[in-house]
N, C-alpha and C positions, 0 to 999 in steps of 0.2 A: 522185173518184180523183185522184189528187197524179202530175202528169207529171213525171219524171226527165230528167235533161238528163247524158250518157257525154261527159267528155273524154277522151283515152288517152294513155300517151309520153310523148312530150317534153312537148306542148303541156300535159296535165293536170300535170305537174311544174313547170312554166314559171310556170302560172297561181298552183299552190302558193307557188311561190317569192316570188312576187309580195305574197302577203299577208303571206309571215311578213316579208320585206325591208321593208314599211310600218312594221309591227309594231315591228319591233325599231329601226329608222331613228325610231319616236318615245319610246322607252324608254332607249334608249343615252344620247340626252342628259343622265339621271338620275345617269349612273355617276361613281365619283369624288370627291372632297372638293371640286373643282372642276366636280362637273356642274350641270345646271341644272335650275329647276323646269319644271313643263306644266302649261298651263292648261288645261282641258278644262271640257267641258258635262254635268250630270247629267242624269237625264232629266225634271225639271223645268223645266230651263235655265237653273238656278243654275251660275256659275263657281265651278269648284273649283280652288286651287294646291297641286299638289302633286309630290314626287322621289320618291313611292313606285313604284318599278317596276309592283306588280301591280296596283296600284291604275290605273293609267295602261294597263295591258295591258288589265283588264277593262272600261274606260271602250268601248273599239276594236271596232267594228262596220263593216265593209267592205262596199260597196255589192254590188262582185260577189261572189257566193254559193262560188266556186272560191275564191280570195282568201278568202273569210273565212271559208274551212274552215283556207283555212293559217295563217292568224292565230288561230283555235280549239286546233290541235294545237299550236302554239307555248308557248298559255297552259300547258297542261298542265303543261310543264317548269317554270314558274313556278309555281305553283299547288302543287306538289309537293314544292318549293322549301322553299316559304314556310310550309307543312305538318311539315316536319319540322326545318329548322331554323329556322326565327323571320323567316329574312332570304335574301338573295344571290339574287333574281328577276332581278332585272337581268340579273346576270353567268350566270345559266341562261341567259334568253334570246340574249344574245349569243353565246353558245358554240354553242346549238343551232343560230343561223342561222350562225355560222361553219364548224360542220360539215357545213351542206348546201351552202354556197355551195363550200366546198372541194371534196367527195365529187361535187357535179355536175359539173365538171372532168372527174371522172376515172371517171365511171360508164358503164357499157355492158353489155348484155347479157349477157355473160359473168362481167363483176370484181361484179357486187353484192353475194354470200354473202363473196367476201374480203375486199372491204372493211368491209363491216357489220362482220367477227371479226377483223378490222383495228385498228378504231376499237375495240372494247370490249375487246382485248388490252390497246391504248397505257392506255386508261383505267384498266384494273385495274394497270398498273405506275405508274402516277402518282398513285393512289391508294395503294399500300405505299408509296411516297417521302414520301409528306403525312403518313404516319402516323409514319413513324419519323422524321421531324423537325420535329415538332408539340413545342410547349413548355408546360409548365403557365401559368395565366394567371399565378399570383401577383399582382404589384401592377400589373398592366395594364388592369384593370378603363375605368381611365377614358379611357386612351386606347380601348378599345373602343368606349365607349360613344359617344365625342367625332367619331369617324370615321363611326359611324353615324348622327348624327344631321347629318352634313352640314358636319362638322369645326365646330359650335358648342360651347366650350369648358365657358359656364355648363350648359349641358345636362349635357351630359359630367361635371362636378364633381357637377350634383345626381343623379345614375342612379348613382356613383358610390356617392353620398353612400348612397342608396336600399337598394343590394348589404349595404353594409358593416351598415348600421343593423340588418338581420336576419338576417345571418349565410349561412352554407350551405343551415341550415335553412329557410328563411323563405321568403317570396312576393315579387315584386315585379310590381306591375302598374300599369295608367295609368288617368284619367278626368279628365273635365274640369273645369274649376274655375268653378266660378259665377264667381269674382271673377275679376280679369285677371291676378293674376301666379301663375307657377308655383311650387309648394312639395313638400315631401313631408310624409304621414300616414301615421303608424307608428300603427296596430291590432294588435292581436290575432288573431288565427287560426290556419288550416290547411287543407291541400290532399288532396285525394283521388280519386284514379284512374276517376271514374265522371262520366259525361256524360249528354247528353241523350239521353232514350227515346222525344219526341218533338219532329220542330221548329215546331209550333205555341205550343210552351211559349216559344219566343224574344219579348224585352222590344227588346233590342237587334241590331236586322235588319243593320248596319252591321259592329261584331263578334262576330253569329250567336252570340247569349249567351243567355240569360234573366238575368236580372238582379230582386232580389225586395228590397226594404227593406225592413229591421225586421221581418221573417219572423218569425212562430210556427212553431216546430219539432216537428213528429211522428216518434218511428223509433220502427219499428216492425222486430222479428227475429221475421214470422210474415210469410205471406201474405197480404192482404187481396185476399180474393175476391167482396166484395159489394160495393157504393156506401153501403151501409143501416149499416157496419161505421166507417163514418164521417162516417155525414150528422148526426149531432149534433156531431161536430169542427169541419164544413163551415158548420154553421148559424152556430155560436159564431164562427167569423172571419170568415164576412159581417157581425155583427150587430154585429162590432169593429172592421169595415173596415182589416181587416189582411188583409197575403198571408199564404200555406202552404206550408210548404217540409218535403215527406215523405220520409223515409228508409227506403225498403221495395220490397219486393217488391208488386208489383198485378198482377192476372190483366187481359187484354186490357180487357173489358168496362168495368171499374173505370177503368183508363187513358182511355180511349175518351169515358168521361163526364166526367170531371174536366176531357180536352181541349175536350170540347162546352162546360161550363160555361162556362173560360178565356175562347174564342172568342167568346161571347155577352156574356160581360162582367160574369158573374154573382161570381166569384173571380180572385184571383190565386194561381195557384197554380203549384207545379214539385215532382216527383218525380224521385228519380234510386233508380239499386239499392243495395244495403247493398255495401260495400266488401270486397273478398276473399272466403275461405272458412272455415269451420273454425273454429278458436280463435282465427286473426286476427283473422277477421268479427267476431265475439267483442268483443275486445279494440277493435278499433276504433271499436265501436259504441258501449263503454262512456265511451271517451275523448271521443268526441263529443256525449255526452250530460251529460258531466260538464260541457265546453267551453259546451255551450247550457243547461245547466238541466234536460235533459231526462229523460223515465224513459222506460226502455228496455219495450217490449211485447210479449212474449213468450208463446203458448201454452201451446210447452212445461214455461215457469216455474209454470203456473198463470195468467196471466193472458186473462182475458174480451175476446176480439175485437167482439163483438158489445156490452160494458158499456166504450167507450173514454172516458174523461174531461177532459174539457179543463184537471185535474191533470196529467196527463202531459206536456201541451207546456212547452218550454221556448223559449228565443225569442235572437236574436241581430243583431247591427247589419245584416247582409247577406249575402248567396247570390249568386257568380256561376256560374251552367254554362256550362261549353263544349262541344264535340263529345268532347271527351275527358277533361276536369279539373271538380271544381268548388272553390271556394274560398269558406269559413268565414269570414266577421268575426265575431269575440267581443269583447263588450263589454271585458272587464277577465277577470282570469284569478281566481278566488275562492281562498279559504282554502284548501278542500279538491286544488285540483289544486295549491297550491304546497307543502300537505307531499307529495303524492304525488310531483311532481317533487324536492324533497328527498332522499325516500325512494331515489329510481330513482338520485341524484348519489351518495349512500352506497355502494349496492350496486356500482356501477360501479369503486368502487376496491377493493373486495376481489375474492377469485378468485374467477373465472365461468370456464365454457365456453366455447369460440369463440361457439358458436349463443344463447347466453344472452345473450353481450356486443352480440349483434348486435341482439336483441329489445327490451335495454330502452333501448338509441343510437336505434332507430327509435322507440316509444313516448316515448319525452325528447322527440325531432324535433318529434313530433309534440304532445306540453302543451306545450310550452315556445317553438314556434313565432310570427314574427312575421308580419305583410302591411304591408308599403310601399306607399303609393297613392300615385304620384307625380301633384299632381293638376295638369294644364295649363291656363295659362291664357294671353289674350290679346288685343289690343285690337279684335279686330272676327273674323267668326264664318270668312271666308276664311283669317285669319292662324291660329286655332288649329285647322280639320282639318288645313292642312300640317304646323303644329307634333306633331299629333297622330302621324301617319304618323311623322315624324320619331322621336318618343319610341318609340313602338311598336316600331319596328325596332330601337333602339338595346338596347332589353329582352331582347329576341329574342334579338339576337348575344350580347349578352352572357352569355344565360344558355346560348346554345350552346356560348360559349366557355369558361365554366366546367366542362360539362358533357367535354368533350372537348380541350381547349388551344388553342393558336393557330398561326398561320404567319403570313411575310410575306406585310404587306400589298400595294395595287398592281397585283394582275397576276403579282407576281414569282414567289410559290410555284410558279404552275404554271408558270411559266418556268423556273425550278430542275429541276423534278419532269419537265422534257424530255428532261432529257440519259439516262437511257438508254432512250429510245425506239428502236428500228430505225427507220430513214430509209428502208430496202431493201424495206419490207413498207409499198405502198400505201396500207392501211387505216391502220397508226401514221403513216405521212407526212400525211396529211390529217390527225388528231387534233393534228399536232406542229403543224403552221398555224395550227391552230384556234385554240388557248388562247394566240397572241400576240393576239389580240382583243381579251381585258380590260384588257389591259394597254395596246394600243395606245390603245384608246376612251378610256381613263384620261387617258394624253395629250394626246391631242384636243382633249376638253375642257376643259382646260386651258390649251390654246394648244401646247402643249410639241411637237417636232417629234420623234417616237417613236426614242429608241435602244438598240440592246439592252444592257444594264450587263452587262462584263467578271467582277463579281467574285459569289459565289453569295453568296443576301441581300441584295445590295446593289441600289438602286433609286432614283428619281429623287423629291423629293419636290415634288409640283405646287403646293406654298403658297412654298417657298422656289427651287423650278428648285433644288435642289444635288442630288448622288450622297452619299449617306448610305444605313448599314446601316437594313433598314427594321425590325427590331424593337427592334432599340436606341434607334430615333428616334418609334418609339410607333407609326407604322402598321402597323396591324396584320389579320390576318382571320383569326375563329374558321374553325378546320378544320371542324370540322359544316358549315358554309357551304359553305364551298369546296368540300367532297368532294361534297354533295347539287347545289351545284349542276351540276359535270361528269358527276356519274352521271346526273341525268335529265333534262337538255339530250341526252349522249351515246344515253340508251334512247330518247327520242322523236325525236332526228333519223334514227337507224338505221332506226326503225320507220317513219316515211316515205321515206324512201331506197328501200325496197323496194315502193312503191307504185309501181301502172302506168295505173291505169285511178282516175278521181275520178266518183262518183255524186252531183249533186246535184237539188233541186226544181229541178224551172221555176218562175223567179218572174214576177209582171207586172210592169214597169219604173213605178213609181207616179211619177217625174219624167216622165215623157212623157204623162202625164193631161193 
């Protein structure tokens, strides 16, 4: 039986307080083109350096068990963050502990419901200010990418360099370089909306991926319901000591053995689902069979589930899954998908349909798609996980930037995005304190002795100390960023604001052994 330990009030919020203030007091230093790294211990006791905020969040384990519940609920904001737009963990966490450190000021028994509808009022008005004066990126790619990575320039040029090499279309991702210095590899591929079915299938426990080289490829447009339906597939790539990379549907069972195999050591293997529905599915399927070599398996065609031949697979440079994406490397793009692409550039200048022109812009996207490996490298195994964080984030922002436009960088946006807050209304007066945080911390670390700039846009820049427009002067921050990180700092500090009572284990104090 697990004994519980009841704080209540003040003191269970106090205690709260207490973890996220650690929390965020060693993540802050990250923030900024002038913030700094953390050194931290894995749980091997290898030293790791690095200014990834979440990475440095989830390092953070707090002795007392109150305390590191409130260092737990903090993550969240981050974590959430980092989920949907690439980056800005940081600037969540510091917001969220700025909205509770403000809202405890002024909380009591009666104002909680107001301020909670207080705070998420201010946020939904500073959120329509972020949108209506959000700017496309056009050619700001590299200062995006430059500021993410810790204001390092060559980075910056080659992330840069990475966008431009494959278009709107394309992919851009990171790995590490056997050799020391950093470059980019343009491959071949394409991207597709389906992830992992299970997480034992993970290769790479660090970016919770599966990751498969030089895969032989099955897809399959039928169910596979038995193991027996492809244990002559299964046979033939142990016997070639190759991985398997399936494209299909599988009943429980089928999955369930393939993981046992994985586990034991018998295969390498990874399944994900067939892509969309209908005619897409379809079309999809055909595209990425063309891309791998593959022949598509089908019942309804006529073809034998039970007679599958290792004719069918088709095979390609690499597979990566994620929780939500996976990504195709193809060797070289063949004859046959370059008149098809041909084909689809023709058709494209004569008159189509709205819905026509939209079909065959997305099947182009997809033959005629690149992947950028920006591969990192560097001279000892400390300097490239930081490097690597680094890269990582700068990908992230970027692609959230393209995906959605930008704001001033700094701090400053939501300093902007202040002014028509009500000051009269409680809940927007704590929200309007809050968001000088980023901006202040920015400062700080810097050295710079925080003042507010007179003119909207305009902002202090911490490599030069001058008042310069900040997106004229290239700092900058994707809005995706910005808005996720104020929406869910603001949702999880409200959600503790409203706590009264903290239920935790009794632990045994293992320092007093």
């Amino acid at each position: 039986m697990i004994v519980k330990n009841l704080n209540f009030g003040i003191e269970a919020r106090e205690q709260v307080f207490k973890g996220i203030e650690k929390l965020t007091n060693a993540v802050s230093s990250t923030l900024g083109a002038s913030g700094k790294c953390v050194i931290l211990e894995d749980a091997q006791g290898n030293p790791i350096i690095t200014k990834d905020g979440v990475t440095v969040a989830d390092s953070i384990t707090l002795l007392d068990p109150v305390e590191n519940i409130g260092a737990r609920l903090i993550k969240e904001a981050a974590r959430k963050t980092v989920k949907e737009a690439g980056d800005g963990t940081t600037t969540a966490t510091i917001l969220a502990h700025a909205i509770l450190k403000e809202a405890y000021c002024k909380l009591n028994k009666k104002n909680g419901r107001i301020i909670k509808e207080g705070i998420l009022s201010a946020v939904d008005k500073v959120i329509n200010y972020l949108n209506k004066n959000s700017v496309p990126v056009e050619n700001k790619i590299k200062e995006i990418a430059t500021i993410s990575t810790n204001n390092d320039k060559e980075l910056g040029s080659l992330i840069e360099d990475a966008f431009t090499a494959v278009g709107k279309t394309g992919v851009v991702i990171m790995e590490p370089s056997t050799l020391g210095e950093t470059k980019i590899e343009i491959v071949e591929g394409v991207e597709y909306d389906k992830g992992l079915l299970n997480q034992n299938f993970i290769t790479n426990k660090e970016n919770v991926t599966c990751e498969l080289d030089k895969p032989l490829v099955l897809i399959v447009d039928s169910k596979i319901d038995s193991i027996r339906q492809i244990q002559g597939i299964l046979e033939h790539v142990i016997k070639a000591n190759r991985a398997l990379f399936i494209i299909g549907q599988v009943d429980p069972p089928v999955l369930s053995a393939l993981v046992m195999n994985k586990i034991k050591g018998n295969i390498k293997v990874n399944v994900v689902d067939p892509p969309a529905f209908g005619l897409r599915r379809k079309e999809i399927l055909e595209d990425l069979a063309l891309l791998t070599n593959s022949q598509i398996i089908n019942e309804d065609l006529g073809d034998d589930l039970n007679a599958i031949h290792i004719d069918y697979l088709g095979e390609c440079l690499k597979v990566t899954t994620g929780n939500d994406q996976t990504i195709i490397q193809v060797k070289e793009i063949n004859s046959e998908v370059e008149d098809i692409i041909s084909n689809i550039k023709e058709k494209l200048t004569t008159k189509l349909k709205p819905h026509q022109v939209i079909g065959y812009e997305h099947r182009l996207a997809r033959l005629s798609a690149k992947v950028a490996i920006v591969k990192v490298g560097a001279n000892s195994d400390i300097e490239l996980k930081e490097k690597q964080d680094r890269v990582e984030d700068a990908i992230c922002a970027t692609k959230a930037a393209i995906k959605e436009g930008i704001v001033s960088g700094g701090g400053i946006a939501l300093l902007n995005a202040a002014t028509n807050i009500d000051e009269q209304n409680i809940g927007e007066q704590i929200l309007l304190k809050s968001i000088l945080y980023p901006f202040k911390t920015i400062l700080n670390n810097a050295g710079i002795t925080p003042s507010l700039p007179e003119k909207e846009g305009y902002g202090i820049n911490v490599v030069t100390g001058n008042m310069v427009h900040m997106i004229k002067e290239g700092i900058i921050d994707p809005l995706l960023v910005t808005k996720s990180a104020l929406t869910n700092a603001a949702s999880v500090a409200t959600t503790i604001l409203s706590t009264d009572c903290v239920i935790n284990n009794l632990r045994i104090d293992e320092s007093s052994r």
